[in-house]
C-alpha positions in Angstrom: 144.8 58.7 71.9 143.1 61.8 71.0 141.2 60.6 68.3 139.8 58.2 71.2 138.8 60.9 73.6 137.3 62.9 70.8 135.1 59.7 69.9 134.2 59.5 73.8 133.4 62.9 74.2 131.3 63.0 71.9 129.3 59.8 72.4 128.7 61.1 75.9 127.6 65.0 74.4 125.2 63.2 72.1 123.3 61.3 74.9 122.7 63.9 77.2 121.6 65.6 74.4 118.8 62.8 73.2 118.2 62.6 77.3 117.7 66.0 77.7 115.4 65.8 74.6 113.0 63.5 76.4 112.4 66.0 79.4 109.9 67.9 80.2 109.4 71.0 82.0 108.9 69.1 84.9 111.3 66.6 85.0 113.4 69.5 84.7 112.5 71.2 88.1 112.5 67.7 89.7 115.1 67.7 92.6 118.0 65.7 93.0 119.4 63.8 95.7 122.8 62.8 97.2 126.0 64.6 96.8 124.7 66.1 93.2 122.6 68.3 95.1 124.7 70.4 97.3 125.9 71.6 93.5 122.9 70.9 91.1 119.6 71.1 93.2 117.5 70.3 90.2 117.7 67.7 87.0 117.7 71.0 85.2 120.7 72.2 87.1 122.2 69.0 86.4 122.3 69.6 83.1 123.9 72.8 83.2 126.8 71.5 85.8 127.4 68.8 82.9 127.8 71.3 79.7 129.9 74.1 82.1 131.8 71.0 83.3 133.5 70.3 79.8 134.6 73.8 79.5 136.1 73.6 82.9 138.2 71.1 82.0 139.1 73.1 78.8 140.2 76.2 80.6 142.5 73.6 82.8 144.1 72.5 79.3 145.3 76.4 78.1 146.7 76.5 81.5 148.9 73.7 81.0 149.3 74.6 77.6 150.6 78.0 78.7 153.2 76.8 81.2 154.5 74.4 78.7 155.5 77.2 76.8 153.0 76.4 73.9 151.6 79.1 71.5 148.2 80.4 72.5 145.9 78.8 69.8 142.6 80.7 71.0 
């Protein structure tokens, strides 16, 4: 249900928030490895792909919206 991916969502907001919180500068310039780092080549750049990543998805929903025929809400 909605009310279900609302709660998810924002479980998963609030803990990369409290991770983020426990970085430092550092950890933050450390590089990453695998397939994350042809698109994120840093923990900090990680964290950026994962808060752009949400509004992504939200610019996919006013598409859909929109060829529904549904009002515009924003």
């Amino acid at each position: 249900s909605k009310s279900q991916y609302q709660t998810l969502f924002e479980a998963g907001r609030m803990a990369t928030l409290e991770a983020a919180g426990r970085l430092s500068e550092a950890d933050l310039d450390r590089p990453t490895e695998g397939q994350v780092a042809k698109y994120a080549p840093t923990v900090g750049k990680v964290l950026i792909l994962i808060s752009t990543h949400d509004m992504m998805h939200g610019g996919q929903f006013t598409v859909i919206r929109r060829k529904l025929g549904k009002p515009v809400l924003f």
